[in-house]
N, C-alpha and C positions, 0 to 999 in steps of 0.2 A: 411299757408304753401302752397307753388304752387307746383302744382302738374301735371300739362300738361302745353304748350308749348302756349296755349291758354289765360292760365293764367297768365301765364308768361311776355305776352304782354301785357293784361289788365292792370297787375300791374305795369309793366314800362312806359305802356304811362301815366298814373295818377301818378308818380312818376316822371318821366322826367316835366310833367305841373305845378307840383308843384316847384321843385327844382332849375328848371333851370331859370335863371332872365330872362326878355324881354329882356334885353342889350347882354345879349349872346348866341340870337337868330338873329343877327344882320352879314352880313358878313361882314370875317375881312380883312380890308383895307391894312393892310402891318405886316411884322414879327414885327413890336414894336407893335402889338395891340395884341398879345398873350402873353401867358404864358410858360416860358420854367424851371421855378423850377431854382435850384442850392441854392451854399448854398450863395450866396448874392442877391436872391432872391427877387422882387419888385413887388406887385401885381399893375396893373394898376387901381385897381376902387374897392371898396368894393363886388361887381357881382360878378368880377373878382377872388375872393377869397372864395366867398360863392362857388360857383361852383366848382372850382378846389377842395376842400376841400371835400363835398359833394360827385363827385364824386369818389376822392380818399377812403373816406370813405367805399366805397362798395367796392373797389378794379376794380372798372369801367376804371379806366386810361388805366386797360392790362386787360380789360375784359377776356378773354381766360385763362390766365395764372393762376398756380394752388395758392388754396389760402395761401397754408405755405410761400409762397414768396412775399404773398401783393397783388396778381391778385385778380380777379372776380370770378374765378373757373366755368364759364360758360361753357357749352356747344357748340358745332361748331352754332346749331339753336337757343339757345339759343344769341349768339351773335350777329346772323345775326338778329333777332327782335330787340336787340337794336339798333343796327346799322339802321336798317329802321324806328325806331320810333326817334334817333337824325336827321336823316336825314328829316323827316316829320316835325319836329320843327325849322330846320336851325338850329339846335346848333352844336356849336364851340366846338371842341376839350379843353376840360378840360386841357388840358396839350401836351404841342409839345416837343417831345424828340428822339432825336437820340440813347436815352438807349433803348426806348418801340420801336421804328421802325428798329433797324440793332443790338445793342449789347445784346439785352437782349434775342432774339432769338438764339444766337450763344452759348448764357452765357447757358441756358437752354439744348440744345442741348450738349454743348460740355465740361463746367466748371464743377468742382466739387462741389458733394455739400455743403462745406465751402463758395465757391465762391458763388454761387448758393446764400446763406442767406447773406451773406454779401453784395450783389451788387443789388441783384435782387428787396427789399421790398424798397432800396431809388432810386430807379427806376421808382418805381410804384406812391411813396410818391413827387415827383418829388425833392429830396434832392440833388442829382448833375446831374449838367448840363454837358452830352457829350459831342467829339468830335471825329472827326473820321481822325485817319494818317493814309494813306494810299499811295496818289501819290508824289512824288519827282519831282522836277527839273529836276531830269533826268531818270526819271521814272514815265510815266506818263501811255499810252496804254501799255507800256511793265512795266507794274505794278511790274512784280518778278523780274526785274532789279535793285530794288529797294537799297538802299547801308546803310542804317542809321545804325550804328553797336550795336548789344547788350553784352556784355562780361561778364559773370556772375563770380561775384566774391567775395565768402564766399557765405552768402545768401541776394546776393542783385546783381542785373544786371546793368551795367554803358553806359549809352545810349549817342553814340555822331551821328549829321545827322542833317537832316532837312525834314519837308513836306511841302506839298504848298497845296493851295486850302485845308485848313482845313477851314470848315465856323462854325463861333463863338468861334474859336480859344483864340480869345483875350477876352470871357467870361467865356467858359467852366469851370471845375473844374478839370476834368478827361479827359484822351482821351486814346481810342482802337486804340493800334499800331503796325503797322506792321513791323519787325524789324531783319535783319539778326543777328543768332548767328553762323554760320555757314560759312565763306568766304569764305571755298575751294569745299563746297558742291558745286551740280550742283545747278542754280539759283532759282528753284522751289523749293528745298531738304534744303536749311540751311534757310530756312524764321520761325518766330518764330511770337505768336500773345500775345502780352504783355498792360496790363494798368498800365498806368501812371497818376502820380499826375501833374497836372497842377502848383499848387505851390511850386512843391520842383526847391531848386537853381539849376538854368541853364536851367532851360526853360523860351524863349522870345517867345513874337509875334511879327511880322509887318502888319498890316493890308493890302489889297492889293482892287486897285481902278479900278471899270470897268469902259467899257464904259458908262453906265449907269451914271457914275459919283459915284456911293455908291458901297459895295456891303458888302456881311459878311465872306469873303473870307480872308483869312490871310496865310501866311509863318508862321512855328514853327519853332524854333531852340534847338538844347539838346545839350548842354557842358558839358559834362562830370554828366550826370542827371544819380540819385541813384534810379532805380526802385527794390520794393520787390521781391525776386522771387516765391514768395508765389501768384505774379500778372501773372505770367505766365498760358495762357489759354492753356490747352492742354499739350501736349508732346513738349518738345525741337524742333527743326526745322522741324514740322508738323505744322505749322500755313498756309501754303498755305490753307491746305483744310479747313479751319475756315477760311480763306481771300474769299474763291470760297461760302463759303455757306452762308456767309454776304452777298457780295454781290447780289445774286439773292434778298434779302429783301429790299437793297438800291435800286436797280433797279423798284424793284415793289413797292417802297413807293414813288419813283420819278415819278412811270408813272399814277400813283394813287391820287399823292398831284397836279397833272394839273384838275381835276374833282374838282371843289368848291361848294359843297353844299349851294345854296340859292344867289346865284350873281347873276346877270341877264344875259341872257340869249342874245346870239349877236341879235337873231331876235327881242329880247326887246328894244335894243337899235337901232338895226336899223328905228325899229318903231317909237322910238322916235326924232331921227337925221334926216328922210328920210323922213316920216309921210306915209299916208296909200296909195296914188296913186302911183299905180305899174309901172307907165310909168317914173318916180322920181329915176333914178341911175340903169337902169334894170338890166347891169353887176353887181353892186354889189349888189343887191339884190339875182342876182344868188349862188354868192360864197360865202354870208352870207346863204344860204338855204343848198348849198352843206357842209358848214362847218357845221353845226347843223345835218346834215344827219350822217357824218362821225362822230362825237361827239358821237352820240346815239348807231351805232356802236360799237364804241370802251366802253362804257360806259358797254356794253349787253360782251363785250367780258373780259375785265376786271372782270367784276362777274362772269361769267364762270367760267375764269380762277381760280379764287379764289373758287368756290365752289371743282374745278376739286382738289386743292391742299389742302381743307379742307378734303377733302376725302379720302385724301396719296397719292394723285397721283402726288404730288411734283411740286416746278412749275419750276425749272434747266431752259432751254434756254427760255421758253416762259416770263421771268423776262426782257429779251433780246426784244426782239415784242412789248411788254408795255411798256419799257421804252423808245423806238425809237418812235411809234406812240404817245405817250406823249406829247413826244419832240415837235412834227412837230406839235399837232395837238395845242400845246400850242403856239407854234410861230404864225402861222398861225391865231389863235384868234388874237393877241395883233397886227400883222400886220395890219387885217381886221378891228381892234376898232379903229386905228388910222386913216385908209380910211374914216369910218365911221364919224367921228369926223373935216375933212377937214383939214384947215389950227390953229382950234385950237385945232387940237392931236397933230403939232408940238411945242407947249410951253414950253418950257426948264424951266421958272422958273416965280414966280410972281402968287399974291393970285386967278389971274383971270385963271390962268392955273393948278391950286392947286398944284405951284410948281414942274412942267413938270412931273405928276406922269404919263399920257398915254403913253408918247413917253419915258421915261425913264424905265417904265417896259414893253415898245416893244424891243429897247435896250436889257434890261436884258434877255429876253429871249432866247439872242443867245449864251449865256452863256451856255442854257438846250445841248447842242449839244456835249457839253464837260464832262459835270461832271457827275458822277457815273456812265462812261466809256465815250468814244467819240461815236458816233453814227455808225462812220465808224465801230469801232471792233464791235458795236450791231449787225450791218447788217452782218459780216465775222459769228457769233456764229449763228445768225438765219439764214442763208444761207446753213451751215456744219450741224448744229445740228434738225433743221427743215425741212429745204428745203432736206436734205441728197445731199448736192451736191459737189461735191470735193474740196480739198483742194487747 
């Protein structure tokens, strides 16, 4: 039985050493080298499964979350020693989910508890795979512009619209959607926040192609799509405020998912690309030092911040701060790896360029600028809500 916070360490790192395979202690190369559950589900490797399993098993996937719902029922410290003891191992997230990182904290917060058992433990068990409707075509920073209509009728609500930038759209099972019931309310006041089944008739995907050449980005479409109303979170056209308290967890699992446990490290690779005579590229040797400086930084502020909201102090605009210094600090890496790299960080494609992966996820990274808000509206909220400075 653990009994102190001591112990509790002890027994997780001899538990984590044991459990966890060599192979997924290895960082991961792209989203096809993880695990994201659903129910067409495809382990990549036998590891792959022992792991997930394993730590599913303890309710480690939502270590925090209480155990009636399939969490971990750990402690705020308690969490944090795991988290420091995967981190000390390099291990890979057991499971990457859109349910554990934005719907299952809002479902906690704000669903009932029917919702609550019914959503929360295949969540945990990675049994459907999310997706998040949120921005429109023509609602995109003006988010509560948003048109896609809901109309409830008997007990079941009839969804017509579309969203854009849902990534894994054309996988998911499920998607949290934001969806007027409301037309003539003011635009904030008739928004409604509703789950939907991915396979009921009349919902399509289109996948959607960045520059990058790939991405996991897709258009949704709903024709006349039959949701339960028993899926409705919350009150009738009160989903804004479930839209506002998602998002601060998108933002801070955006600004959070640019920090990769166990990659190497740019001064690593400059070391290796540049080698150890300091007089060998001195500019960028510089702005590989200055990015590592600001890294460490942001890394030191990021845990604050999370210790600051582990302790109720909320984390409302500073989700805004994190996901903008993300942004840039992530662009700014994949620019500097391709300097670094010369003229073969621009290979588009071919085994000797491992299929343009450098210059294609420099590329994608100017994507981070747009999605889980554009940076512009981050800077407008931390300017008003931090800086206190006028409208």
């Amino acid at each position: 039985m653990v009994t102190t916070l001591e112990e509790f360490q002890i027994e997780t790192r001899a538990w984590l050493e044991e459990n966890c395979p060599l192979s997924m202690r290895q960082p991961v190369k792209s989203m096809e080298d993880v695990y994201w559950g659903g129910r067409k589900a495809k382990f990549n490797s036998e590891d792959q499964k022992q792991w997930f399993e394993k730590m599913s098993e303890r309710g480690w996937t939502a270590p925090q979350w209480p155990k009636q719902y399939g969490g971990g029922g750990l402690s705020k410290d308690e969490a944090r020693i795991l988290k420091a003891e995967t981190d000390r191992l390099n291990c890979r997230p057991a499971l990457y989910s859109f349910g554990i990182w934005m719907l299952g904290p809002a479902l906690l917060h704000y669903g009932s508890e029917e919702q609550k058992m019914e959503h929360l433990p295949k969540i945990v068990n990675g049994e459907i795979w999310w997706c998040q409707g949120y921005s429109e075509p023509g609602a995109g920073s003006d988010l509560a512009g948003l048109q896609t209509r809901a109309e409830l009728q008997g007990d079941e609500y009839i969804v017509n619209g579309s969203k854009i930038w849902t990534s894994y759209a054309d996988r998911a099972d499920m998607i949290f959607c934001l969806v007027r019931t409301n037309p003539d309310a003011k635009k904030h006041s008739g928004i409604s926040f509703l789950l939907i089944d991915m396979e009921n008739e009349g919902v399509s995907t289109s996948p959607i192609k960045l520059i990058s050449g790939k991405s996991a980005f897709c258009q949704t479409f709903f024709d006349n799509v039959k949701a339960p109303a028993r899926n409705l979170i919350g009150e009738e056209n009160a989903g804004w405020t479930i839209a506002k308290y998602l998002l601060t967890h998108e933002r801070d699992m955006i600004g959070a998912s640019f920090i990769s446990e166990g990659q190497k490290t740019l001064a690593e690779m400059a070391l290796e690309t540049l080698g150890e005579d300091p007089q060998t590229e001195p500019i960028l040797r510089t702005q590989v030092a200055q990015h590592e400086m600001d890294m460490l930084a942001f890394k030191l502020t990021l845990a604050r911040s999370t210790d600051e909201a582990k302790q109720g102090q909320g984390m409302g605009a500073k989700s805004s701060m994190l996901k903008y210094l993300g942004t840039e600090l992530n662009k700014d890496r994949h620019e500097l790896i391709v300097a670094l790299n010369g003229f073969d960080g621009l290979g588009w494609e071919g085994e000797e360029f491992n299929e343009g992966k450098i210059v294609r996820d420099y590329l994608r990274t100017k994507a981070n600028s747009i999605e889980g808000g554009t940076s512009e509206i981050q800077l407008n909220i931390i300017s008003k809500h931090i800086l206190g400075l006028p409208g």
